[in-house]
C-alpha positions as a Python dict, from the first residue, in 0.01 Angstrom:
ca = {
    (1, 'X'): (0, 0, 0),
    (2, 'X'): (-349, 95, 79),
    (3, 'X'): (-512, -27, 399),
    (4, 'X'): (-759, -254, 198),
    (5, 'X'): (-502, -373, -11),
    (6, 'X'): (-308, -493, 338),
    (7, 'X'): (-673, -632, 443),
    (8, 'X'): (-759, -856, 131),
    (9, 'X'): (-408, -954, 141),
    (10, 'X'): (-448, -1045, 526),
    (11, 'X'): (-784, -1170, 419),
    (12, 'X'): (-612, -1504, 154),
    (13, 'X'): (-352, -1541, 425),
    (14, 'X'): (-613, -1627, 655),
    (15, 'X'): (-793, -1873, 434),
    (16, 'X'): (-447, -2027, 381),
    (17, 'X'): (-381, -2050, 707),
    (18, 'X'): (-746, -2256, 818),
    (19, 'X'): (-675, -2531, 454),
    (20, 'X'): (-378, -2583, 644),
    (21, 'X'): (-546, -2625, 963),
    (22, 'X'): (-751, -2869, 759),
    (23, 'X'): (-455, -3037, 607),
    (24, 'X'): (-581, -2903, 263),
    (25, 'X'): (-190, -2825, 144),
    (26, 'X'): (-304, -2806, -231),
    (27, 'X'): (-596, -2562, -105),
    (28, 'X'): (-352, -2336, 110),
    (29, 'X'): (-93, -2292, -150),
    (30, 'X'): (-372, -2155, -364),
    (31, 'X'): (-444, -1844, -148),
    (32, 'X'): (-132, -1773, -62),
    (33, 'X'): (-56, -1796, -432),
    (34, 'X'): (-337, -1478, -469),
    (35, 'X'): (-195, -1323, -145),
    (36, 'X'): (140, -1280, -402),
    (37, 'X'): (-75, -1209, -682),
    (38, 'X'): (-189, -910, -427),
    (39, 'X'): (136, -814, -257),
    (40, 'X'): (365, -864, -504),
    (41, 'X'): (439, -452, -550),
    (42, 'X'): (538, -407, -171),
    (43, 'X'): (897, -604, -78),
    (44, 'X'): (726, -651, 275),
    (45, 'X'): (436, -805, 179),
    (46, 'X'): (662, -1024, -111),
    (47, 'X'): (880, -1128, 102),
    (48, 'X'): (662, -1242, 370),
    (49, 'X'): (406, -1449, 124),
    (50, 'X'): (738, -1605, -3),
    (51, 'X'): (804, -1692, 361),
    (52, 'X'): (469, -1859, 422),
    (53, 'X'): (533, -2044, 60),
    (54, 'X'): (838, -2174, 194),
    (55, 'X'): (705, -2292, 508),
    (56, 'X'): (458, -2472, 364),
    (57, 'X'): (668, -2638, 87),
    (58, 'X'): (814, -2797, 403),
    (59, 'X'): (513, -2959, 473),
    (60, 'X'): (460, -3066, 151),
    (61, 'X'): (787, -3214, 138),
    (62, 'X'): (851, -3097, -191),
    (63, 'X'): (1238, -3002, -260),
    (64, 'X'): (1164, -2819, -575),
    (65, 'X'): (940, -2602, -401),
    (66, 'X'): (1185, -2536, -144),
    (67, 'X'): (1463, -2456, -323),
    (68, 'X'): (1251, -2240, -549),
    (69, 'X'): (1086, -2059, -227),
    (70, 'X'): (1447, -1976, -101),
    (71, 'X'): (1530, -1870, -452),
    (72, 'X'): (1206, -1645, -449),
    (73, 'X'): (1281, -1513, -103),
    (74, 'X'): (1625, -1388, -230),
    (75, 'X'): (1446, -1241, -500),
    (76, 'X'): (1168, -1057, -331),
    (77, 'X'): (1355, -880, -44),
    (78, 'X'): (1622, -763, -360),
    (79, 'X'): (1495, -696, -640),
    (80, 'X'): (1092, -582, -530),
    (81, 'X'): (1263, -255, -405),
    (82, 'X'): (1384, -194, -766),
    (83, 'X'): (967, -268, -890),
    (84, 'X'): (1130, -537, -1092),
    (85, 'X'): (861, -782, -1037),
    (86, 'X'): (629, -987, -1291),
    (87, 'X'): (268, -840, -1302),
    (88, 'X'): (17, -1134, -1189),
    (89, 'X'): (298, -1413, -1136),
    (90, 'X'): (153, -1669, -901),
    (91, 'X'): (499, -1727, -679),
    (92, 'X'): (528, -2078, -716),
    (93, 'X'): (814, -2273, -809),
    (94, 'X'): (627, -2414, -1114),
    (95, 'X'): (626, -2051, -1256),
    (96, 'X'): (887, -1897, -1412),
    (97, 'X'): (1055, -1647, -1174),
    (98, 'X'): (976, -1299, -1465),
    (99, 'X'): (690, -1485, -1589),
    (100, 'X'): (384, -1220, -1637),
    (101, 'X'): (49, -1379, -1577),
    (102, 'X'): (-331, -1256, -1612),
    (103, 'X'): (-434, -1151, -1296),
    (104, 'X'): (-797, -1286, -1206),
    (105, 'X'): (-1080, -1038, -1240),
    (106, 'X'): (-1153, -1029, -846),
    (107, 'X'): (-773, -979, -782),
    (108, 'X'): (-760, -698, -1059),
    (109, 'X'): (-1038, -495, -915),
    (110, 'X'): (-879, -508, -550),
    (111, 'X'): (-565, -366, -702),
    (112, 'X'): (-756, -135, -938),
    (113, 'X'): (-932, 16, -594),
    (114, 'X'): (-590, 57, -406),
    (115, 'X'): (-446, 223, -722),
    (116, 'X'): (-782, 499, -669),
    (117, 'X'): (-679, 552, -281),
}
């Protein structure tokens, strides 16, 4: 994982991190749903977005979205280090786990860059 890569991924867990601070749950959950989008290839990165998904399905109270964060957890730290992972998945638990999404045109060209470095 490229430096930049690390930094834009940094970048949405930051912005996640301030709709929280602004009780903007719905708003959160979407950055840290491009953070995965971002960090899905490295099992650190995975893993820890999953984390931060899960903590903040706490907040929201939501028991689907708990159980699927623990489920998505397990999944990350095992099965990232294989590179079985779906391209562009958003992480959430109203996604299918191997579900291949587009990837958004900003998100693509960040990856595109760290595939160059």
């Amino acid at each position: 994982m490229t430096d930049a890569l690390a930094k834009n991924i940094n970048a949405e867990i930051d912005l996640a991190d301030r709709r929280i601070a602004e009780n903007d749950i719905v708003g959160a959950f979407k950055h840290l749903e491009r953070a995965h989008v971002l960090g899905q290839a490295s099992t650190y990165q995975h893993t820890r977005i999953h984390w931060r998904m899960f903590k903040l399905a706490l907040k929201m109270r939501s028991l689907r979205e708990i159980w699927g964060q623990i489920i998505r957890i397990i999944g990350a730290s095992t099965k990232t280090p294989l590179g079985i992972y779906p391209t562009g998945n958003t992480g959430g638990a109203d996604v299918w786990f191997f579900k291949p999404m587009p990837i958004p045109d900003d998100l693509q060209e960040m990856l595109d860059k760290a595939k160059m470095n």
